[in-house]
N, C-alpha and C positions, 0 to 999 in steps of 0.2 A: 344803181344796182337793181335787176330786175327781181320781183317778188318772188315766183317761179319762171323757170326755164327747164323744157325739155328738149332734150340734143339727140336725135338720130335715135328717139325712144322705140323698143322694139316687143312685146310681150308676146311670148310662147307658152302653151302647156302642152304635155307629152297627152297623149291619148291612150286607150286602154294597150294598142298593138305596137306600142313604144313611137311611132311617129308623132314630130310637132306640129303640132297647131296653132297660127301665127295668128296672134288677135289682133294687137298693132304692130304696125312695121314703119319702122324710120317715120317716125312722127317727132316733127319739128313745132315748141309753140312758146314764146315767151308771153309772159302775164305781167304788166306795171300797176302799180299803185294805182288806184283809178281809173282802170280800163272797165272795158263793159263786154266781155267777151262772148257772142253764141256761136254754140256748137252744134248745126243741124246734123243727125244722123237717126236712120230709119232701126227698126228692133232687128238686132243680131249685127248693128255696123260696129261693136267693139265700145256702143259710149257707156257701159256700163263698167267696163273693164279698165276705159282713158279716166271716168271720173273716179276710181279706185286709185287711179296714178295722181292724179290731183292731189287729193285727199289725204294720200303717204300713207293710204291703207295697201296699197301693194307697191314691188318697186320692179323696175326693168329687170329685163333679161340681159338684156343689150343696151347700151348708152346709154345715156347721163337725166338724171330728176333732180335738179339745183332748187333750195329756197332759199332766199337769202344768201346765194352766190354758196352755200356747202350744199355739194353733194351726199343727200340726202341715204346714201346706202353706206356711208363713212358713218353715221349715227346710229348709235346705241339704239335699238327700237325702243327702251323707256324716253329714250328725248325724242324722237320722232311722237310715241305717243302725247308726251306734254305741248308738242309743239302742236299737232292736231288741235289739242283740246282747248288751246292759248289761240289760236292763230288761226283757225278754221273752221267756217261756220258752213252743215249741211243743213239744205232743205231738200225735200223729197215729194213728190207726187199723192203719194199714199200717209202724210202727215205723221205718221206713228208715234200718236199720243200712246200717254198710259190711260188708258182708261181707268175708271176710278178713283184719278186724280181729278183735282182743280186746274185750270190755266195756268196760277201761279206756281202749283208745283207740277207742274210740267214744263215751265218755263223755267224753275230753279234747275233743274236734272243737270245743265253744265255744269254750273258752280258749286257742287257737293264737294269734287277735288280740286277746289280753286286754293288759289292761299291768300295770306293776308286780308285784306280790307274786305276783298273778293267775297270771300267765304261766310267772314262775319255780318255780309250787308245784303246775302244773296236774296234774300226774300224784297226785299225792298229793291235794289234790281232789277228782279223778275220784276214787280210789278209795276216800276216806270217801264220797263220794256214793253209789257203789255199794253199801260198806257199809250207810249207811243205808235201802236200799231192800232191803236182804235179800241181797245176793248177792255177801256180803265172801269166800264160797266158788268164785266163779265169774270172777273179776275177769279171771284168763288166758282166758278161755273163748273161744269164736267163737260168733257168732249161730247156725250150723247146728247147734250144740249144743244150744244153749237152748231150751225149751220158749216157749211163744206167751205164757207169764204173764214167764216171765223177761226174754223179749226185748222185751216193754211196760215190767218196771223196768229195764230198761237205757237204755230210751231216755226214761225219765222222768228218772232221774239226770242223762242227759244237757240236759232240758231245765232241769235245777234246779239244775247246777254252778255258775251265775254267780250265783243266789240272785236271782233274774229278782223282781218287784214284782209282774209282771201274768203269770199262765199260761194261757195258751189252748191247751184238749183240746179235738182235734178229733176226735166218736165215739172216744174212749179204750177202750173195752171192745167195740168191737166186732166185735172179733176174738178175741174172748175167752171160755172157756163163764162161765157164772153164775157160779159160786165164784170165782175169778180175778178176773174182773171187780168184783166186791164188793171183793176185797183190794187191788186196784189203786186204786178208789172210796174206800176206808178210805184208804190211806197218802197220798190227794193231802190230802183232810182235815184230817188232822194237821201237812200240812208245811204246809199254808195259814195254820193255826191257830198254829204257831209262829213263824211269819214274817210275820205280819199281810198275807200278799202277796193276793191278788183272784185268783181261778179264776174263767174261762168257760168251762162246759162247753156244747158244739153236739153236739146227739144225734137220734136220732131213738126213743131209749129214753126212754118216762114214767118208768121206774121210775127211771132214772138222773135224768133232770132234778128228780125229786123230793126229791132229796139236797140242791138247792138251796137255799138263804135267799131268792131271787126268783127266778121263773120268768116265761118269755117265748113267746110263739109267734111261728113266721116263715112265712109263708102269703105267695105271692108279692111277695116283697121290703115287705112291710109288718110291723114288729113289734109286737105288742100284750104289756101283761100278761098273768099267767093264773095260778090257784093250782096249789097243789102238784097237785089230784086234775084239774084240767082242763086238764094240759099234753099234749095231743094235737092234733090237726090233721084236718081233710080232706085226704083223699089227691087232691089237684086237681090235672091236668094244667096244666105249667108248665116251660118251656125248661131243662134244667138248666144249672150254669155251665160245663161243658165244651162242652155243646150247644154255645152260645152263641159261647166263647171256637171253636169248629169253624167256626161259620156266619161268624163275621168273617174269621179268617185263611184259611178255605178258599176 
């Protein structure tokens, strides 16, 4: 059974003069246990909108979002949320730490609403997670300390405390110079490959998307295959998702 699958996935929002505005259309993608999946798409191709669909923070308009073979709009949004918070691990570009906090308790922030064993052990946890990402030296630390590579595995740990199934990076290095970025690249790798868990990366870097086991392009809310050497795009003007999420609320 596939981890997730999207069938004939389509997202619209209405605009201020009542017309739809088609983010994704008929986006077809299944995700296995252990895949390694990139997603190249340039800003306004819709990946901020497809990794909301991931994530079961939004759901289609049209056709089917399946995790674990249920479709995902047949659940209660409190189980979609537990399932999130159980089962899926985000990383982000812009790291969003709490400032003010420690590494370890920014790395705890998952497991405040864990249960059982989870909950009572989360501090300890947090900090073999941090351990394992390099930074069993830094665990008191505060983000204004940390340099930009460390404060990305801080917040990887954080995404990887609960031992999440599916992790979706979202541009993970892109705040990051070359070296850093590669060793941030390297350790998601490994912890993929020990934990049989499924990585989507969404990048706008070929070089990253090439890390891949399957590569994709997103070209205004359409995804296609693509090999490792042909994971680039035309730069085509195309509403981005905050555009968009502007033009509705504004």
């Amino acid at each position: 059974m596939s981890l997730l699958e999207l069938d004939d996935v389509t997202r619209t929002v209405p605009l201020p003069d009542g017309d739809p505005l088609t983010i994704l259309s008929g986006v077809d993608l299944t995700v296995e246990p252990g895949d390694r999946v990139s997603i190249v798409g340039r800003s306004g191709s819709g990946k901020s909108t497809l990794l909301n669909m991931l994530g079961l923070l939004d759901l289609p308009t049209t056709g089917t979002l399946s995790f674990d073979g249920v479709d995902v709009r047949t659940m209660r949004s409190g189980r979609r949320d537990r399932l999130r918070g159980s089962d899926i691990g985000f990383i982000f570009q812009q790291f969003n730490l709490l400032e003010g906090r420690t590494a370890t308790e920014n790395a705890v922030v998952p497991l405040i609403y864990a249960s059982g064993s989870s909950f009572w052990r989360r501090e300890r946890l947090a900090r073999e997670m941090l351990e394992r990402v390099g930074l069993g030296h830094r665990l008191d630390s505060l983000p204004g300390s940390l340099s930009g590579g460390e404060q990305q595995r801080v917040a990887i740990a954080r995404a990887l405390v609960r031992s999440p199934r599916l992790i979706l990076a979202d541009e993970p290095t892109g705040a990051l110079d070359l070296e850093t970025g590669q060793s941030v690249m390297d350790l998601l790798d490994e912890i993929v490959e020990e934990r049989e868990a499924a990585l989507v990366v969404i990048t706008h870097d070929p070089a990253i998307a090439a890390r891949g086991d399957r590569h994709f392009r997103l070209v205004k809310g359409t995804l296609t295959a693509a090999s490792s050497s042909s994971a680039t795009i035309d730069d085509e003007p195309f509403p981005s998702d905050r555009d968009v999420t502007a033009e509705v609320t504004g």
